[in-house]
C-alpha positions as CSV (number, residue, x, y, z in Angstrom):
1,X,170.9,213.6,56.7
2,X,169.9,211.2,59.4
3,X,166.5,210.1,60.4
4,X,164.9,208.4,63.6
5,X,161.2,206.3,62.9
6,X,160.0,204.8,66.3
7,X,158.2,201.3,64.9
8,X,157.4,200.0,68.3
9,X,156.7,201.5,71.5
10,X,153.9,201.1,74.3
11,X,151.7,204.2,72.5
12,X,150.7,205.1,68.9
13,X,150.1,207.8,66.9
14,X,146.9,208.9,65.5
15,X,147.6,207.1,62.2
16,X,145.5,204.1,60.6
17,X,146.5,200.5,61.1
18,X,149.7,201.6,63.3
19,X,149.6,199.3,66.5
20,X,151.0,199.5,70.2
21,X,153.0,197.2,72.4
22,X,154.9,197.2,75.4
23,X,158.7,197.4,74.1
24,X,160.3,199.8,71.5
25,X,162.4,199.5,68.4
26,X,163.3,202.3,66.3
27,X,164.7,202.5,62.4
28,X,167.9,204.9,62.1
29,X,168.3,205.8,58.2
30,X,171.3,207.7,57.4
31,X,172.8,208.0,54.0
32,X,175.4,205.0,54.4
33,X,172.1,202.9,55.0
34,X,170.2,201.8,58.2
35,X,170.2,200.3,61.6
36,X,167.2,198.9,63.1
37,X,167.5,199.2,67.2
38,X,165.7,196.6,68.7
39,X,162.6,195.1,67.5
40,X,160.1,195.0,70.5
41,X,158.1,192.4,71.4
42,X,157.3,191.2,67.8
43,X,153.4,192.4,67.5
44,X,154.4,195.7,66.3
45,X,157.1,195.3,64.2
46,X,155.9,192.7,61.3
47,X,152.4,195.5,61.6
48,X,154.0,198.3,61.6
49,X,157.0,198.4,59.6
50,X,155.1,198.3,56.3
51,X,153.1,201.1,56.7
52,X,156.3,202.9,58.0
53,X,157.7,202.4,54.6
54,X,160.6,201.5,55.6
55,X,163.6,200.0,52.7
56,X,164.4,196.9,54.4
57,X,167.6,196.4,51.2
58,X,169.6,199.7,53.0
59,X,169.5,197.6,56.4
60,X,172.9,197.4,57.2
61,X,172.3,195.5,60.9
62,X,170.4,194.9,63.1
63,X,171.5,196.3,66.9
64,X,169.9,194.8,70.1
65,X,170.1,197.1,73.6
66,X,170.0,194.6,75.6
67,X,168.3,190.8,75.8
68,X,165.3,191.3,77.5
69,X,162.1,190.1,75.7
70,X,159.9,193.4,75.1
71,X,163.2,194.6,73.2
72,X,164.4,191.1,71.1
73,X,160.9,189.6,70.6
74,X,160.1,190.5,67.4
75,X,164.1,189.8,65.8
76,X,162.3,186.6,64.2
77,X,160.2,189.1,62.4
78,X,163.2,191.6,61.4
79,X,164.8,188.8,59.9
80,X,162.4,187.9,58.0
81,X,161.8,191.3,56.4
82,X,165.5,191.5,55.5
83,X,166.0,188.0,54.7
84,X,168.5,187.9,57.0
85,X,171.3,190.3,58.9
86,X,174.0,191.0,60.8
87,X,172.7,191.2,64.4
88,X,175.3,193.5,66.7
89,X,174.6,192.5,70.6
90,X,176.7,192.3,73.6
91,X,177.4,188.6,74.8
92,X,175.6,188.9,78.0
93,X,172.4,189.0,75.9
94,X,172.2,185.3,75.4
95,X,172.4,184.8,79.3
96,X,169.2,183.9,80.6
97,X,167.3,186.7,82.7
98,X,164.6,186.5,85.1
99,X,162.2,189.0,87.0
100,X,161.3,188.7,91.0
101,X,157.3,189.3,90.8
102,X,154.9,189.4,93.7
103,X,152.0,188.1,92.7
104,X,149.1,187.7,95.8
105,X,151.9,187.5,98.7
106,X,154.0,185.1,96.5
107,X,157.2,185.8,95.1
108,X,158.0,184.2,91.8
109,X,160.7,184.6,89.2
110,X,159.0,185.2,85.5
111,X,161.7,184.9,82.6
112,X,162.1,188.1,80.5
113,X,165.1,187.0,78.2
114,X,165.9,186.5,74.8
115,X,162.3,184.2,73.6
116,X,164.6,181.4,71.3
117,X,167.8,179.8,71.5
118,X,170.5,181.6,69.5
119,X,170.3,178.7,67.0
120,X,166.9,179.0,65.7
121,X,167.5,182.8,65.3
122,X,170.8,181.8,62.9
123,X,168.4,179.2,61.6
124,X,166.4,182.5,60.3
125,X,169.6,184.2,59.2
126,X,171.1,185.5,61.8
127,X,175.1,186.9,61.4
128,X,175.4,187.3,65.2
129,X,178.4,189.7,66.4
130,X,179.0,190.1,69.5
131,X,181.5,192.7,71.5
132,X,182.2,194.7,74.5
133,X,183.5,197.6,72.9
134,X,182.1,200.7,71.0
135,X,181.9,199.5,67.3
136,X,181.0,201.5,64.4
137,X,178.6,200.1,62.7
138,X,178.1,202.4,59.5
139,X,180.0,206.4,59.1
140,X,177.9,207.7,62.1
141,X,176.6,205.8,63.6
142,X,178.2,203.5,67.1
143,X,177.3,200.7,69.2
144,X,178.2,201.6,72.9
145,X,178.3,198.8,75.4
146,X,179.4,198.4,78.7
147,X,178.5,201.7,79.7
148,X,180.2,202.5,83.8
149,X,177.9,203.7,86.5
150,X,178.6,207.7,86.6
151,X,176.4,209.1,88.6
152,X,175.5,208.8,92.6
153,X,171.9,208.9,92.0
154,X,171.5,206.0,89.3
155,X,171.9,202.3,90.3
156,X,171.3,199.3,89.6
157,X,167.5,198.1,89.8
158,X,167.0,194.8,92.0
159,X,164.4,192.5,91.0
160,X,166.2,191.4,88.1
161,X,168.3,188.2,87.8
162,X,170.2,186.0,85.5
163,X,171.4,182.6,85.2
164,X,169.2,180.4,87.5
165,X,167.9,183.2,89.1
166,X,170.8,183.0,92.1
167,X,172.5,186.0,90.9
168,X,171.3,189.8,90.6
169,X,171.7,191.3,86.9
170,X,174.3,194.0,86.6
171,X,172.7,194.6,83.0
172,X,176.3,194.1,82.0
173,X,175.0,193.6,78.2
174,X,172.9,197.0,78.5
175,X,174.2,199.0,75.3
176,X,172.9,202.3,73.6
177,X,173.1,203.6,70.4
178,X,174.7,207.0,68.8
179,X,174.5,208.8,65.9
180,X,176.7,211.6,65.6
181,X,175.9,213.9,62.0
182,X,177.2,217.2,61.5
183,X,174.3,218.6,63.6
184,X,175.2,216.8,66.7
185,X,175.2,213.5,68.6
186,X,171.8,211.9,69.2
187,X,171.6,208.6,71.2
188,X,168.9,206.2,70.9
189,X,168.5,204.1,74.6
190,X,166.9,200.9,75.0
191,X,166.0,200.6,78.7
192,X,169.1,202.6,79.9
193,X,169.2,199.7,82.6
194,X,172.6,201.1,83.8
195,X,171.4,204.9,83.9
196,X,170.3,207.2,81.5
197,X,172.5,210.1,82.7
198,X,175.6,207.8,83.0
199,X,174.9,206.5,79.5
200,X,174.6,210.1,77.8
201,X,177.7,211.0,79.5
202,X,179.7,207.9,78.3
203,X,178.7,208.5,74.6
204,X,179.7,212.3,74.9
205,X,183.2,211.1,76.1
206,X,184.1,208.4,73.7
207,X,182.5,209.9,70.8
208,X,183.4,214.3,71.8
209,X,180.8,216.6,71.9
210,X,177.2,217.5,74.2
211,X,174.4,214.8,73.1
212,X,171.9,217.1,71.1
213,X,169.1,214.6,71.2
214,X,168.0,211.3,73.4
215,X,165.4,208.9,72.7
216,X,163.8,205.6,74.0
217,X,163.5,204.0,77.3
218,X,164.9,205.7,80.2
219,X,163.6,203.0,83.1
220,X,162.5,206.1,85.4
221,X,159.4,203.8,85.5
222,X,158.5,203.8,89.7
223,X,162.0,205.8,90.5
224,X,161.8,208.0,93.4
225,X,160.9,211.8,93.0
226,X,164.9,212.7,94.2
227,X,166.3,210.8,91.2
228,X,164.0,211.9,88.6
229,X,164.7,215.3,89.9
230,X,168.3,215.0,89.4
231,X,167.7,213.6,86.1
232,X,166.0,216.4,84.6
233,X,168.9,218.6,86.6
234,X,171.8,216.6,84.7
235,X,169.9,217.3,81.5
236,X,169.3,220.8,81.7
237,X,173.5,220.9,82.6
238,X,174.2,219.0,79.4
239,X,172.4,221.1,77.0
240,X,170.6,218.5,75.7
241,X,168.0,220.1,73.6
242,X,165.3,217.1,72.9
243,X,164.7,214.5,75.3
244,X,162.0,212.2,73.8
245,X,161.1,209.0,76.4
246,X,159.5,206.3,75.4
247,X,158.4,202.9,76.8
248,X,159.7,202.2,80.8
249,X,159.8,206.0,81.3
250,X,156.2,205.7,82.9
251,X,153.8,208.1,82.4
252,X,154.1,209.7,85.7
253,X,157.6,210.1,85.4
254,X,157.4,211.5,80.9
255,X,154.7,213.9,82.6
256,X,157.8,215.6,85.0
257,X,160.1,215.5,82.4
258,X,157.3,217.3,80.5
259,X,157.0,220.0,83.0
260,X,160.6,220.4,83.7
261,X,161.7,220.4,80.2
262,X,158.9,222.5,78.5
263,X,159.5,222.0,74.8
264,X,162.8,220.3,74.7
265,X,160.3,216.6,75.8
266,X,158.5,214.7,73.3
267,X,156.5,211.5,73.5
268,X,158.3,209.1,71.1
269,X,155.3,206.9,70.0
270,X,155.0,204.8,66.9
271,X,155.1,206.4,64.0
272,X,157.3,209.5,65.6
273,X,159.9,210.4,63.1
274,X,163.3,212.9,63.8
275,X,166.1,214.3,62.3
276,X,168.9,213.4,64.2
C-alpha cells in the first residue's frame, strides 16, 4: 500500500502544534520506502514533520517540482532530518528565477528561486541528480519532467522570469510526480506551472492508464472563469475520481472545483493523509 501525508501547505488541519505556510510538500510512503515532494518554504517542514511521524531511515529521495522558493525552501531542513539524500530535480531548477510585481505604480522584479547556492545544499548532504526524462525513482513511483503543453486553454503564465530577468520562464524544469499501485495512478503536482490538465495527460500516456487521483498545486490562482471551466470539464472526461488542490489553487478557484466536482474535491491541508 501507498500513502500520501501533506506536511506543508498554505492551511492546517485542526490538529495541535501543526503549522501553515505558503508552499506545499508532501511525504509518499510506499512499501519500497519513501519520497519526500518538495519541502515548502522551510517553517513547516522542520515543525511539522515530527508530529507527522514520519520514518525519515525509509527516505529513499528527495524530489523537487520545480525551483521556486515556497517549494525548495525548507530542503536545508529535509536534509537535515535524513542526514542527507539523494535530491532528484530537473537542471533548470538551479537557474535563477524572478517575479514582475507591481508594487504602488512600480514594477519590480522580486526573486523567487532556489534560497542557496547548490554548494551549500551539498555542503548539507546533498546527492543532487538531475534529468529531463521520466525516472523511476523506487517500484511505483516516477519523476515526470518536461511535461509538453497539451491543451488550448493552458499557457504559460507571464510575470515570471529567469536569468537576469530579460527572458520569460517557460517553467522548463516544472516536473510532477506519480505513483502508480495496483489501485491506480495518483499524481502529486507542485505548481503545475505548465498545466495541470496537460500534466495529468502526460503521466497517463507514459505511464498507461486514467490518473485515479491528483494532489497539490494546480496554479488556477487568478485564472479566468473560461479556463477553470474547462479544467473541471477535462477532469470530469478523465474519470479522475479525487482531485485534492492545495496551495496556488486559490480559494476562489478550490471553491468551483468544489461545486463542480461535489465529492470527488478535497482540501489537501497539513496533516491530510491518502491512499494512493
Amino acid at each position: 500500500m501507498a500513502s500520501l501525508t501533506v506536511i506543508a501547505e498554505n492551511r492546517v488541519a485542526l490538529s495541535k502544534d501543526l503549522v501553515a505556510e505558503h508552499g506545499f510538500s508532501a511525504w509518499i510512503d510506499t512499501p519500497d520506502g519513501a519520497v519526500l515532494w518538495d519541502s515548502g518554504q522551510g517553517y513547516a517542514l522542520p515543525q511539522n514533520a515530527p508530529r507527522l511521524m514520519l520514518d525519515w531511515k525509509r527516505l529513499a529521495a528527495i524530489v523537487l517540482s520545480h525551483g521556486h522558493f515556497d517549494h525548495t525552501g525548507g530542503l536545508v531542513a529535509a536534509l537535515d532530518l535524513a542526514g542527507g539524500a539523494k535530491v532528484i530535480l530537473h537542471p533548470a531548477c538551479f537557474i535563477p528565477k524572478l517575479a514582475r510585481r507591481e508594487f504602488f505604480g512600480r514594477s519590480i522584479q522580486v526573486p523567487i528561486g532556489m534560497p542557496l547556492p547548490r554548494a551549500d545544499y551539498e555542503a548539507r548532504g546533498a546527492r543532487f541528480e538531475e534529468t529531463e526524462a521520466v525516472k523511476k525513482i523506487i517500484p511505483g513511483v516516477f519523476f515526470i519532467p518536461s511535461i509538453p503543453m497539451m491543451t488550448d486553454f493552458e499557457k504559460i503564465e507571464p510575470g515570471f522570469l529567469v536569468g537576469d530577468g530579460s527572458e520569460p520562464d517557460s517553467f522548463a524544469d516544472d516536473a510532477a510526480l506519480a505513483v502508480k499501485t495496483d489501485k491506480g495512478v495518483s499524481v502529486i503536482l507542485g505548481c503545475a506551472h505548465r498545466g495541470m490538465i496537460n500534466t495529468l495527460r502526460y503521466v497517463s500516456e507514459v505511464l498507461g492508464g486514467p490518473v485515479r487521483q491528483v494532489w497539490g498545486g494546480t496554479h488556477l490562482v487568478e485564472k479566468d472563469p473560461e479556463q477553470v471551466m474547462a479544467t473541471v470539464a477535462a477532469l470530469k472526461e478523465m474519470g479522475v475520481e479525487t482531485v485534492a488542490a492545495a496551495h496556488c489553487t486559490g480559494f476562489d478557484r478550490e471553491l468551483v472545483l468544489a461545486r463542480e466536482l461535489g465529492d470527488r474535491f478535497r482540501f489537501a491541508h497539513v496533516g491530510a493523509r491518502a491512499e494512493l
